[in-house]
ZAVEXMI-910860 format. One record per residue: residue in one letter; x negated, y, z negated of N, C-alpha, C in turn. Coordinates in steps of 0.05 Angstrom, whole numbers, padded with zeros to 5 digits, always signed. Layout:
BEGIN
AXYZXYZXYZ
...
This chain:
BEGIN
X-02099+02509-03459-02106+02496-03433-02100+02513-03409
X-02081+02529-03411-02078+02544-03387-02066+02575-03398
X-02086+02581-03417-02086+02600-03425-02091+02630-03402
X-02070+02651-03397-02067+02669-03381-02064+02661-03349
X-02056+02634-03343-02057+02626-03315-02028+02642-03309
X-02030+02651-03273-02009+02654-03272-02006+02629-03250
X-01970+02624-03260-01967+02601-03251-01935+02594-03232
X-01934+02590-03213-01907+02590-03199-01897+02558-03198
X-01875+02552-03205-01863+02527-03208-01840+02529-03195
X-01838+02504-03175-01814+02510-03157-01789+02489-03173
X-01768+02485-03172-01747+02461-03185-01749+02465-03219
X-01746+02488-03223-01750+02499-03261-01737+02499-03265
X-01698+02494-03247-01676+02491-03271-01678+02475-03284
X-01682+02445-03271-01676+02418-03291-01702+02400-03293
X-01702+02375-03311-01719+02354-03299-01753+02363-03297
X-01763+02353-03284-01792+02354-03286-01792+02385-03284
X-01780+02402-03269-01798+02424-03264-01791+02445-03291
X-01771+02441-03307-01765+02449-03326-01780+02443-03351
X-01786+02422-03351-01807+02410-03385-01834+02417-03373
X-01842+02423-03340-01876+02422-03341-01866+02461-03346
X-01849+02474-03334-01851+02502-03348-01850+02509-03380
X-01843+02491-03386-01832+02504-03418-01863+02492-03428
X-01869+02462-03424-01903+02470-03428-01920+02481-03416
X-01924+02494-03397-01946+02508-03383-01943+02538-03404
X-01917+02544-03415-01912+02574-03424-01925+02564-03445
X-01923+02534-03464-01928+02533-03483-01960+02524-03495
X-01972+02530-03471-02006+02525-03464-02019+02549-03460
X-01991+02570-03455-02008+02591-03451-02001+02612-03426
X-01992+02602-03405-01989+02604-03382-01961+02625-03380
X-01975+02643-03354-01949+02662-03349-01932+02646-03328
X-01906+02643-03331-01900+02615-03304-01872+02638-03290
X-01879+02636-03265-01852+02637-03253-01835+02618-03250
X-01806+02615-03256-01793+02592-03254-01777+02602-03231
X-01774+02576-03211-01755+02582-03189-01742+02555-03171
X-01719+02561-03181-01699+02544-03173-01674+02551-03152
X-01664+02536-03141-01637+02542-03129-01612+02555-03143
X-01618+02535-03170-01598+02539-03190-01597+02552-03205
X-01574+02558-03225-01574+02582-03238-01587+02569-03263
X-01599+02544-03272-01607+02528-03293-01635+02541-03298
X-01650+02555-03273-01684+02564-03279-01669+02592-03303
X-01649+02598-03299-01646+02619-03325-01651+02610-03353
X-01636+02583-03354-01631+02571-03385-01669+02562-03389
X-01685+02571-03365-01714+02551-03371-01727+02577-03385
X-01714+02593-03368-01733+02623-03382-01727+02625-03407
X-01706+02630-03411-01696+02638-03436-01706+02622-03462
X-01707+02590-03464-01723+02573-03469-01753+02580-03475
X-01762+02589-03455-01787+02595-03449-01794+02624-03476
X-01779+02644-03469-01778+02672-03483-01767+02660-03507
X-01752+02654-03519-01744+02643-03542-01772+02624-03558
X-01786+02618-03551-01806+02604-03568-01834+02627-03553
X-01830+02650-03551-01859+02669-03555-01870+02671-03527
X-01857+02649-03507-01874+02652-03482-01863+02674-03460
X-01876+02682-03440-01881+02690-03414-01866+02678-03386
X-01840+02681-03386-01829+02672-03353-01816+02691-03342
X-01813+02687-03321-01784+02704-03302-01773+02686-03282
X-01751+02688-03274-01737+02673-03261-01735+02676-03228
X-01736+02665-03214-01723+02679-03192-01710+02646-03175
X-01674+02665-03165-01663+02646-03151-01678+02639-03125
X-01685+02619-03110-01698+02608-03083-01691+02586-03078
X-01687+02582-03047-01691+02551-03027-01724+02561-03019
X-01733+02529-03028-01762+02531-03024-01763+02518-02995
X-01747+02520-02984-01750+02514-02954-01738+02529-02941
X-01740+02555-02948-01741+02584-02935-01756+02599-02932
X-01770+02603-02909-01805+02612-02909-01800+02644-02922
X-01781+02661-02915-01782+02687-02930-01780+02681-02963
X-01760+02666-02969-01762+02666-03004-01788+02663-03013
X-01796+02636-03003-01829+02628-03012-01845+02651-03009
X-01843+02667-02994-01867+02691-02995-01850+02709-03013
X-01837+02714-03017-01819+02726-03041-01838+02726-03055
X-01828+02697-03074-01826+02689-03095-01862+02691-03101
X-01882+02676-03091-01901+02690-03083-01910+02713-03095
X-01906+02726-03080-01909+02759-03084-01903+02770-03106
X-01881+02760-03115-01864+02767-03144-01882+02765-03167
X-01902+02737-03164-01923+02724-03189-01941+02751-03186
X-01947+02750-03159-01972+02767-03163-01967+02795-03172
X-01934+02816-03166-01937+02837-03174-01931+02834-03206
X-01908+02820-03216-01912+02823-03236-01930+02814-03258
X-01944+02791-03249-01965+02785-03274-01999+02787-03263
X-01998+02804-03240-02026+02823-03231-02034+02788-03205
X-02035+02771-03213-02038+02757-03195-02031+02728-03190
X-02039+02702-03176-02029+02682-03178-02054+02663-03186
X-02047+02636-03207-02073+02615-03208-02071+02590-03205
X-02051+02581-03198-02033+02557-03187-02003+02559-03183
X-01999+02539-03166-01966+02531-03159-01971+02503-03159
X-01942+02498-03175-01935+02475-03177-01914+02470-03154
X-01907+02451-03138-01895+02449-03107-01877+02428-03126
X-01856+02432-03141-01842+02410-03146-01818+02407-03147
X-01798+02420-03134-01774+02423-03124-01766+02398-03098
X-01747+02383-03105-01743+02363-03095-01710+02351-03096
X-01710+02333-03069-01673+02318-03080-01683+02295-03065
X-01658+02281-03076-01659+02249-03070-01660+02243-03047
X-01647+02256-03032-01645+02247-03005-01615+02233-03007
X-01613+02222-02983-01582+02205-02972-01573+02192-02989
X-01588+02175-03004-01582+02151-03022-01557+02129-02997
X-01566+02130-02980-01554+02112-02957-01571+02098-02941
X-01558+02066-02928-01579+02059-02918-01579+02066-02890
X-01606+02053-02874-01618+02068-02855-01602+02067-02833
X-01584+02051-02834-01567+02058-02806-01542+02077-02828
X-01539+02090-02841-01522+02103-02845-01525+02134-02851
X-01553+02131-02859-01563+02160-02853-01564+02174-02826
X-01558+02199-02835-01555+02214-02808-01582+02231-02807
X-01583+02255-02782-01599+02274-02774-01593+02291-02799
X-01575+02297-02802-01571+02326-02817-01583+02310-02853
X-01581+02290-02857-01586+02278-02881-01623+02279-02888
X-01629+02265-02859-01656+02270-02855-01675+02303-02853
X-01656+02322-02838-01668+02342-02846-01661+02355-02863
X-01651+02362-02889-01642+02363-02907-01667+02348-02931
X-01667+02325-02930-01686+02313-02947-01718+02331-02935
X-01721+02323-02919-01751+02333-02912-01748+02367-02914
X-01736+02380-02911-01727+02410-02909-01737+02419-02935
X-01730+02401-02960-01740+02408-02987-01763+02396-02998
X-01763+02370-02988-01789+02355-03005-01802+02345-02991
X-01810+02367-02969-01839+02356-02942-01834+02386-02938
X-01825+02401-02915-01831+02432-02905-01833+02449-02932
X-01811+02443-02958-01817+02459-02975-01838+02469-02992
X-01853+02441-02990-01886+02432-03001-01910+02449-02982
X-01901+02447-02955-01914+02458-02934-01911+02493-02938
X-01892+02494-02944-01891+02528-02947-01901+02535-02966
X-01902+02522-02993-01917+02531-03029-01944+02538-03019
X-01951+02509-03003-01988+02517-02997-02000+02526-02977
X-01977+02527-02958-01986+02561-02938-01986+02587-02946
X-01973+02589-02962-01972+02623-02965-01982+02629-02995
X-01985+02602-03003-02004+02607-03033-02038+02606-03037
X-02043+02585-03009-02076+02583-02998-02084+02604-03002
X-02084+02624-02972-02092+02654-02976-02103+02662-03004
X-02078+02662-03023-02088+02682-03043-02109+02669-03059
X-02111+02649-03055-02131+02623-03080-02153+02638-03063
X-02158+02622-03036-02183+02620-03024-02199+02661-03023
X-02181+02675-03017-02192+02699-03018-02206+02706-03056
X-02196+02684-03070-02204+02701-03095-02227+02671-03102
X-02231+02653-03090-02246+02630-03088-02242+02610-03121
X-02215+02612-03117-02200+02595-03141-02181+02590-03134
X-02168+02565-03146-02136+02568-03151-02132+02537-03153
X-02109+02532-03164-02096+02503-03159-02068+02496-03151
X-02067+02478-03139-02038+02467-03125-02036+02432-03135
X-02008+02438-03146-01996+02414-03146-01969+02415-03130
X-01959+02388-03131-01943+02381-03117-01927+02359-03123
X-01905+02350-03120-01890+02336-03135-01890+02310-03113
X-01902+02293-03109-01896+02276-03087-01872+02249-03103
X-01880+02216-03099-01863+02195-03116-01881+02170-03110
X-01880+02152-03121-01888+02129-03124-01871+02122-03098
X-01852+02123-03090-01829+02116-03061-01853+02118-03040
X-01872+02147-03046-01893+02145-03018-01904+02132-03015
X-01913+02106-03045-01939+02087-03040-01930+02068-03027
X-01902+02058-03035-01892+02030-03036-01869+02037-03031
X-01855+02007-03022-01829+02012-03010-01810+01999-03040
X-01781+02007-03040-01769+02003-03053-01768+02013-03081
X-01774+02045-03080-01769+02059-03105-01753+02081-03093
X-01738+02082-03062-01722+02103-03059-01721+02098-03029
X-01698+02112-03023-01683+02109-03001-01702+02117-02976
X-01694+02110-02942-01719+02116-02924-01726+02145-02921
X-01703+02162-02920-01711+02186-02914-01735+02204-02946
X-01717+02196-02961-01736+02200-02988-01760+02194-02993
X-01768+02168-02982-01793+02154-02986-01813+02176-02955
X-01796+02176-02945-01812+02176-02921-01824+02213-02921
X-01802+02228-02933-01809+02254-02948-01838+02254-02963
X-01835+02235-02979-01859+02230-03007-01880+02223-02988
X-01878+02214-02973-01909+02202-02960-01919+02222-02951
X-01902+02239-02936-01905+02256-02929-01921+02292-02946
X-01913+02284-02965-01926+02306-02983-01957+02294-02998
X-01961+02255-03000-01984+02255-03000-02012+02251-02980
X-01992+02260-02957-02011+02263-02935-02019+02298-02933
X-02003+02305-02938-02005+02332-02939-02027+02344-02955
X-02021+02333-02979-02045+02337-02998-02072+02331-02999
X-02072+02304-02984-02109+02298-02980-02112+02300-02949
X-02098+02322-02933-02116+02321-02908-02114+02353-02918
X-02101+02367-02927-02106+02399-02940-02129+02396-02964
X-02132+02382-02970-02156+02382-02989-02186+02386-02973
X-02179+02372-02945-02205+02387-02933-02206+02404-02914
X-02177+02409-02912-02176+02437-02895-02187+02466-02914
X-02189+02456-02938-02199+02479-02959-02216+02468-02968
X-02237+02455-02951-02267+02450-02955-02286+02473-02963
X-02295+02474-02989-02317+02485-02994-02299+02508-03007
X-02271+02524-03010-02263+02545-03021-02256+02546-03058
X-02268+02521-03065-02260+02532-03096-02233+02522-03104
X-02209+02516-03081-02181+02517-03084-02168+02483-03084
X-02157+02470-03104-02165+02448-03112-02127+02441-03096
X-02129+02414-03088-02099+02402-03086-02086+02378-03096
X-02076+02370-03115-02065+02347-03116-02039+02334-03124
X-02028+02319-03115-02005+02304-03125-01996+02287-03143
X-01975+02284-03159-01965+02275-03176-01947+02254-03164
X-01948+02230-03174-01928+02213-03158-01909+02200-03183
X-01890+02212-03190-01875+02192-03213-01866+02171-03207
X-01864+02156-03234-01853+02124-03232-01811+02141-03240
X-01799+02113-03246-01775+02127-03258-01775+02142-03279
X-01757+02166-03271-01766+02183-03295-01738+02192-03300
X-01727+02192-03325-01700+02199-03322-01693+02235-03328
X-01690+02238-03306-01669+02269-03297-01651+02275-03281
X-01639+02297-03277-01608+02302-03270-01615+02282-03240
X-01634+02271-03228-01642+02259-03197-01632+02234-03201
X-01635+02216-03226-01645+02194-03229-01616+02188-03249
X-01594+02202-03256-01577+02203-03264-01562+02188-03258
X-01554+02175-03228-01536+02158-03229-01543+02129-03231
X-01571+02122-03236-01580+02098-03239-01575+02088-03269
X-01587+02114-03281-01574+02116-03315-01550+02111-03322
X-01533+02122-03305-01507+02125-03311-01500+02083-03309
X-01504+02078-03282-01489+02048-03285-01502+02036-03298
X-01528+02042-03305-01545+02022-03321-01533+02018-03349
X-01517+02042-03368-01511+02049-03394-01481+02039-03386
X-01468+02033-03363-01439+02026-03359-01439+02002-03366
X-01462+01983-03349-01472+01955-03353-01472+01953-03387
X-01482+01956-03397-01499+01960-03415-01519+01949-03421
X-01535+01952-03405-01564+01948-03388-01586+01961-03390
X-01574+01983-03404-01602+02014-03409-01635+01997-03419
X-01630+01981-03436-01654+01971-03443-01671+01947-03428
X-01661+01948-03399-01665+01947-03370-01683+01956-03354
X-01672+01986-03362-01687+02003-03341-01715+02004-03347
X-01728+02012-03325-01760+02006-03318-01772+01981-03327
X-01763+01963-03340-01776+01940-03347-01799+01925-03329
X-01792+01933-03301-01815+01920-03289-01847+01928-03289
X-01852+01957-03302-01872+01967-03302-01883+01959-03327
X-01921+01959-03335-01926+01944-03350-01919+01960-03382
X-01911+01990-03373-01899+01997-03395-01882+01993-03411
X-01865+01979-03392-01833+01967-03405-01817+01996-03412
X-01816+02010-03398-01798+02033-03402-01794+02050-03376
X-01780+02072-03384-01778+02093-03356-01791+02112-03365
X-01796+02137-03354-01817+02160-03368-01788+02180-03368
X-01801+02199-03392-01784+02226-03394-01808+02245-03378
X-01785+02275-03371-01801+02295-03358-01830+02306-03366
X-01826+02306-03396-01852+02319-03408-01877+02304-03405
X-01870+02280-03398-01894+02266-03380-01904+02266-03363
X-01888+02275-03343-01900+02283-03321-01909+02321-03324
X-01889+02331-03337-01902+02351-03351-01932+02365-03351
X-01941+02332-03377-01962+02340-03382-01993+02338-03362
X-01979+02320-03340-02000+02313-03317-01994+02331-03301
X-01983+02348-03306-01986+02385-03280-01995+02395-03293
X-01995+02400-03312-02006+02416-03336-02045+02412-03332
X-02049+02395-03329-02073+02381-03330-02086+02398-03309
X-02075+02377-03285-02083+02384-03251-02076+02418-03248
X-02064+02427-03259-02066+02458-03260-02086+02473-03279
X-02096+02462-03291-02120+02472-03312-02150+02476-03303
X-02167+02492-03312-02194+02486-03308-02201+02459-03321
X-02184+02440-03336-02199+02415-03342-02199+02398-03319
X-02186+02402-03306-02183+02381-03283-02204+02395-03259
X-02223+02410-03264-02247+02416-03240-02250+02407-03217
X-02261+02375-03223-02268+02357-03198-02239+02335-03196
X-02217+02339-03200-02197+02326-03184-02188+02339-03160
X-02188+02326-03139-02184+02337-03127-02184+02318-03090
X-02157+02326-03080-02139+02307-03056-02131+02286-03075
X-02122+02282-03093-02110+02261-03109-02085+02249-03107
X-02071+02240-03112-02045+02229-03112-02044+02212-03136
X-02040+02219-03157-02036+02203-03188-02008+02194-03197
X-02015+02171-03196-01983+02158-03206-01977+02166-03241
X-01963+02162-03226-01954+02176-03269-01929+02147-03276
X-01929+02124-03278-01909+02110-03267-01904+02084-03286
X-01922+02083-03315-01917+02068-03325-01949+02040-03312
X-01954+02049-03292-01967+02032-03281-01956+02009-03263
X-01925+02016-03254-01908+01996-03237-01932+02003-03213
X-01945+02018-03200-01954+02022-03178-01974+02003-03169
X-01992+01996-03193-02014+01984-03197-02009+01946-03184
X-01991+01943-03183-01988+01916-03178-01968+01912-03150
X-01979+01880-03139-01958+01872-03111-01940+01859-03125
X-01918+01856-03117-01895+01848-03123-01896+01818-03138
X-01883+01827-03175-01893+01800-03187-01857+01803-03202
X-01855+01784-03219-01835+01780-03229-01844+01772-03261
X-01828+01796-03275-01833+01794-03300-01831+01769-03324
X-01838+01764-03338-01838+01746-03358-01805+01737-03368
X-01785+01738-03366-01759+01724-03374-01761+01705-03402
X-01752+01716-03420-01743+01702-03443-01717+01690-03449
């Protein structure tokens, strides 16, 4: 499916950006992994250990010099670039709105709104000059609706699916496709402390129940929907924002069945 793409993934130590790298290598794909943390190592290694194609590089994706780095890095070492995945992200405050601060707020948006903004500024260029390319982006179900995450968080996520369908026609007519991923709960190192009291309770068989799935999603799920929107199979998608969410998104506020 994404046989010889080269491919840059931002948040590859842990969590989503780590299972959509270890499958994109395992589809085919040359992937740069790039994280803050020293965890995008254990993704490569992973990666090289089962036959595939990565390299690592440490980055804050809300550092306009790294981002052109890192960038640059896809293109010298694997001749050029054929998507970025924009999916490096944090929770935000996890406080409420009178207790969040400025520095909390820019901080959240610094990574999961400007950081998004920098993947597809300095990654456009190279798509549109070669009249290809694809961008994803990690947005949340928090952007559709209220009460899947805190204000500054939510208000981040909206933020990246606005981003994506008014850039979808700022790259009118170039070949260069944009879209977003919006997960439902998905359990990773983000989503960890919900896990944690849920399994204290002992309540785990709780979590996500309100969606019509009756569950929470793992990474390789969302995984496999970058995987997709990064492929030539996904042609005509495009300004999208796709919930990946169990289908909690799909409905106004109902109250589940009680036995």
């Amino acid at each position: 499916m994404l046989a010889e793409k080269r491919i840059v993934i931002t948040g590859a130590g842990s969590g989503i950006g780590r299972a959509t790298s270890i499958l994109a290598a395992s589809y085919g794909a040359k992937v740069v992994c790039v994280d803050i943390s020293d965890g995008v190592n254990d993704t490569v290694t992973e990666i090289e250990r089962n036959g595939g194609s990565a390299l690592a590089i440490a980055a804050d994706v809300s550092d306009e010099a790294a981002v052109i780095e890192f960038i640059e890095h896809c293109i010298s070492q694997f001749g050029g670039i054929d998507g970025i995945y924009a999916n490096a992200g944090v929770s935000g405050g996890r406080k409420s709105l009178t207790e969040l601060t400025v520095e909390d707020w820019q901080r959240t948006l610094a990574v999961n709104t400007v950081g998004v903004f920098l993947a597809i500024k300095h990654s456009a260029p190279h798509f549109i000059g070669q009249g290809h390319g694809a961008i994803v982006c990690t947005a949340s179900v928090a952007g559709l609706r209220a009460n899947a995450g805190g204000v500054d968080y939510s208000a981040s996520k909206a933020g990246v699916i606005s981003i994506v369908q008014t850039t979808a026609y700022q790259l009118y007519g170039t070949g260069v496709r944009i879209n977003a991923i919006c997960p439902g709960l998905i359990e990773t190192g983000m989503t960890k402390p919900t896990f944690d009291m849920a399994r204290a309770r002992g309540s785990e068989d709780k979590i996500g129940q309100i969606n019509p799935a009756k569950r929470y999603g793992q990474p390789q799920e969302i995984g496999e929907a970058a995987c997709f929107l990064l492929s030539d199979r996904a042609s005509y998608v495009n300004g999208h924002a796709l919930p990946v969410d169990g289908g909690l998104s799909a409905s106004h506020p109902w109250v589940f069945p009680r036995k």
